[in-house]
C-alpha distance (Angstrom), angle and dihedral (degrees) to the residues before:
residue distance angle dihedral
X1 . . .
X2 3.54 . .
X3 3.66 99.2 .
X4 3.80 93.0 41.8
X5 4.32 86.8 56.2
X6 4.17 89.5 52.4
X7 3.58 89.3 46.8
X8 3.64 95.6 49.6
X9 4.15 90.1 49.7
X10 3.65 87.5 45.5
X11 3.82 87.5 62.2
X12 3.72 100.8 40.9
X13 3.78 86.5 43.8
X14 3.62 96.9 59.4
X15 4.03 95.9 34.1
X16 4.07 79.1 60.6
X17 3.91 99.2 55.8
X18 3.98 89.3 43.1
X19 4.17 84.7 65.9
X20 3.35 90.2 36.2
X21 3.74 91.4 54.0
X22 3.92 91.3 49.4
X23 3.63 90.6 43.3
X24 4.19 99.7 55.1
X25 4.23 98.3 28.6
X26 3.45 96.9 71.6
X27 4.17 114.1 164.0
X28 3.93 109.5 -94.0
X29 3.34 101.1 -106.0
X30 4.37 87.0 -125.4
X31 3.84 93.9 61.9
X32 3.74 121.0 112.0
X33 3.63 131.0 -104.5
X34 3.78 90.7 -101.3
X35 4.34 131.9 -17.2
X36 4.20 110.5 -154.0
X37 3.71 120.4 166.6
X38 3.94 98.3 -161.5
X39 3.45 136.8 -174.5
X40 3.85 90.6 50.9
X41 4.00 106.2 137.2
X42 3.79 127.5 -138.3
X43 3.21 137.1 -116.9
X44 3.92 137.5 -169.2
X45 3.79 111.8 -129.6
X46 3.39 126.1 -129.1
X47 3.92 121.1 -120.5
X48 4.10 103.1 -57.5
X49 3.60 95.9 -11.2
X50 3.85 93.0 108.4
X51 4.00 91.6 132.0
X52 3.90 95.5 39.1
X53 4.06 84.6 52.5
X54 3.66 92.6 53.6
X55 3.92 92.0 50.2
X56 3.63 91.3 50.4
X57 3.81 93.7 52.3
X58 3.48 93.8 49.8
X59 4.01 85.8 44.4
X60 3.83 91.6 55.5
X61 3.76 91.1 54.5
X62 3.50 83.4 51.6
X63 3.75 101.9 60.0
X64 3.61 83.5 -107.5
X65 3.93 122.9 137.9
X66 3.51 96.8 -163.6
X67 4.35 107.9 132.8
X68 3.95 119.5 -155.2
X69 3.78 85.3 -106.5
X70 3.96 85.8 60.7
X71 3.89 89.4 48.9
X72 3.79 92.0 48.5
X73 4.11 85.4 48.0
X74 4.08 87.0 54.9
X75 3.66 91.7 55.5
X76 3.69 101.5 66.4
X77 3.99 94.0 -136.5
X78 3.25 121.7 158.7
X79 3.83 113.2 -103.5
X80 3.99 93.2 -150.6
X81 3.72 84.4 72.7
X82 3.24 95.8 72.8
X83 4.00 101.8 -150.1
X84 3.86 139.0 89.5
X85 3.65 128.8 -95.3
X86 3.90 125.5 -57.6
X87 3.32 120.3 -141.1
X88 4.08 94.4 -98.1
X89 3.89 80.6 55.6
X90 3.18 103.8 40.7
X91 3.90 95.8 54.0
X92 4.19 92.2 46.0
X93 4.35 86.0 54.6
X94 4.13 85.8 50.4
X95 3.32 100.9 40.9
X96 4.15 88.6 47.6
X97 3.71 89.1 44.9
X98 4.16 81.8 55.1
X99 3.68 110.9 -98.7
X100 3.47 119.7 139.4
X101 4.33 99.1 -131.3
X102 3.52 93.9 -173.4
X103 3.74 122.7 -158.5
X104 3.81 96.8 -20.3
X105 3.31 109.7 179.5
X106 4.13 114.4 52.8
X107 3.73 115.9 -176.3
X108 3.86 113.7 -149.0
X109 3.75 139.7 -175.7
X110 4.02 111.2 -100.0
X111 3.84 98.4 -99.0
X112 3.68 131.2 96.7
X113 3.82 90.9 -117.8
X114 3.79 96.7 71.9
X115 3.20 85.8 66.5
X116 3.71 100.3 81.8
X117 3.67 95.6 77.6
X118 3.64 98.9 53.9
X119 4.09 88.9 41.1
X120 4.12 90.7 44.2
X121 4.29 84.1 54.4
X122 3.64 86.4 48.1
X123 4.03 95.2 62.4
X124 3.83 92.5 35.4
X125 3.46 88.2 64.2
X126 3.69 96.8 39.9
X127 3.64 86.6 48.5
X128 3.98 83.9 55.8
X129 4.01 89.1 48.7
X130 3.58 92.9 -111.5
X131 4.14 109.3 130.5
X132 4.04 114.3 -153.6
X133 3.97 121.4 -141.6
X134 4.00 101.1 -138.5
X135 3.67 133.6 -164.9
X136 4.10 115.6 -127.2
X137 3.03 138.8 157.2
X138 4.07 109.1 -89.5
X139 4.18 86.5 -121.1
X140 3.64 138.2 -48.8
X141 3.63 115.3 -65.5
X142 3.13 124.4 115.3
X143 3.73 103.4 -113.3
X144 3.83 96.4 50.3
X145 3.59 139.0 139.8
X146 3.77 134.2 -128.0
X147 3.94 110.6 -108.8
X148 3.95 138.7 177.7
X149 3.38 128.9 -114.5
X150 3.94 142.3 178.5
X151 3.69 117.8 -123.2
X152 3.73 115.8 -155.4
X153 3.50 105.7 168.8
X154 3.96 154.3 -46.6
X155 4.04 133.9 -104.4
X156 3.78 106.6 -148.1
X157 3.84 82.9 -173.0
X158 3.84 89.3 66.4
X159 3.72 100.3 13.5
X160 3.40 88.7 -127.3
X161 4.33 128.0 144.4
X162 3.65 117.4 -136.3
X163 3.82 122.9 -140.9
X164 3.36 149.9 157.7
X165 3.84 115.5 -117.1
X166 3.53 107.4 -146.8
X167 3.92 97.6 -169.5
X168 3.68 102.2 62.8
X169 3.62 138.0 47.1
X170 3.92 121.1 -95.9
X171 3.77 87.2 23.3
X172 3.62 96.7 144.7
X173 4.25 116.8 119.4
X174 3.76 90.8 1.0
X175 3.62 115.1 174.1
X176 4.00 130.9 -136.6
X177 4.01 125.3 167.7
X178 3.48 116.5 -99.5
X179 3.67 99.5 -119.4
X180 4.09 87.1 51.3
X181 3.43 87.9 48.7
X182 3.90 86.8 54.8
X183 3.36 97.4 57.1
X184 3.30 110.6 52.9
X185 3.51 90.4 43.3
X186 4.14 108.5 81.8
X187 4.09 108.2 61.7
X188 3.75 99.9 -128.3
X189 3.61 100.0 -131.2
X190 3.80 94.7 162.6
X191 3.85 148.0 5.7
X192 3.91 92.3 -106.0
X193 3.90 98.0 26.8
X194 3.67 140.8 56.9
X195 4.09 136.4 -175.7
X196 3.43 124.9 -140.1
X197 4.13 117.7 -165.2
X198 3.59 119.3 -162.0
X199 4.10 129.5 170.1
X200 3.61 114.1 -157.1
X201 3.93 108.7 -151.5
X202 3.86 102.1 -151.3
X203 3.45 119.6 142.2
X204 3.80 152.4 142.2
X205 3.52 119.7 166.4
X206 3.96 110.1 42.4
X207 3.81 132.4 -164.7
X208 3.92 108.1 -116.7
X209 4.27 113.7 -111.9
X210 3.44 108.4 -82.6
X211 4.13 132.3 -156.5
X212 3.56 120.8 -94.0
């Protein structure tokens, strides 16, 4: 009975912060009709190498030949770990390769308005035709893990983000509401404190792939 109460709360609680999400992110009223970088190809990740597949795509549209193996190898991980890049990883490998990250990690307070700065960044740098590699949550169940994907743009017309989903097949210019988007953005590491992660992919000189 117990269990079957803190489920039911779980579910009202997150059906809450998705309205509260569409209530407080409204679209800044300066943004453009719609932001798409195209052109940028896809590319299925390998097992945990969600960020390092979003690099490469963004690599290949580039001119770049760098693989997701050769952004794993610029990360320094261990290989007896047996997993993909975290985002502290992930960031060092792209910022080596020669992206400028930016401020990747944004703490917020835990309500769905604080988002607007982090979102508002977001477009800017769209606007500037840079794309950003963010950290989410892979959906909303409970049980979920934290994945990477690419974002390519945003349809004010449909409110809608645009992304590449590196875990599936024919994951290129996927679509997900903005307000779903929002929520599984911020990592909710507390009750009074969220964290936002962000890669910014700009770049112009870029260190050549380099053996493991």
């Amino acid at each position: 009975m117990r269990t079957r109460l803190l489920a039911t709360l779980g579910v009202i609680a997150a059906a809450l912060f998705y309205f509260q999400v569409h209530a407080f992110t409204a679209p800044p009223p300066s943004a453009p009709r719609a932001m798409l970088l195209e052109g940028v190809p896809h590319v299925r990740q390998k097992p945990d190498f969600c960020g390092e597949a979003c690099a490469e795509m963004w690599l290949r549209k580039l001119g770049q030949r760098h693989t997701q193996d050769d952004v794993y190898n610029f990360a320094d991980l261990d290989p007896s770990k047996g997993r993909g890049c975290y985002a502290p990883e992930l960031n060092r490998a792209l910022r080596r390769i020669g992206f400028a990250t930016g401020d990747v990690w944004t703490k917020v307070p835990a309500e769905p308005k604080a988002l607007r700065g982090p979102w508002a960044e977001l477009l800017a740098d769209l606007a500037k035709g840079v794309p950003s590699i963010v950290c989410t949550r892979y959906d909303a169940s409970p049980d979920t893990t934290e994945h990477f994907r690419l974002v390519l743009g945003w349809d004010e017309a449909t409110d809608e983000v645009v992304y590449h989903e590196p875990a599936e097949d024919a994951g290129a210019y996927r679509r997900m509401k903005r307000g779903d988007f929002l929520s599984l953005w911020p990592l909710k590491d507390s009750e009074d404190r969220w964290t936002v992660i962000r890669m910014r992919l700009e770049g112009k000189r870029f260190a050549a792939p380099r053996s493991p």
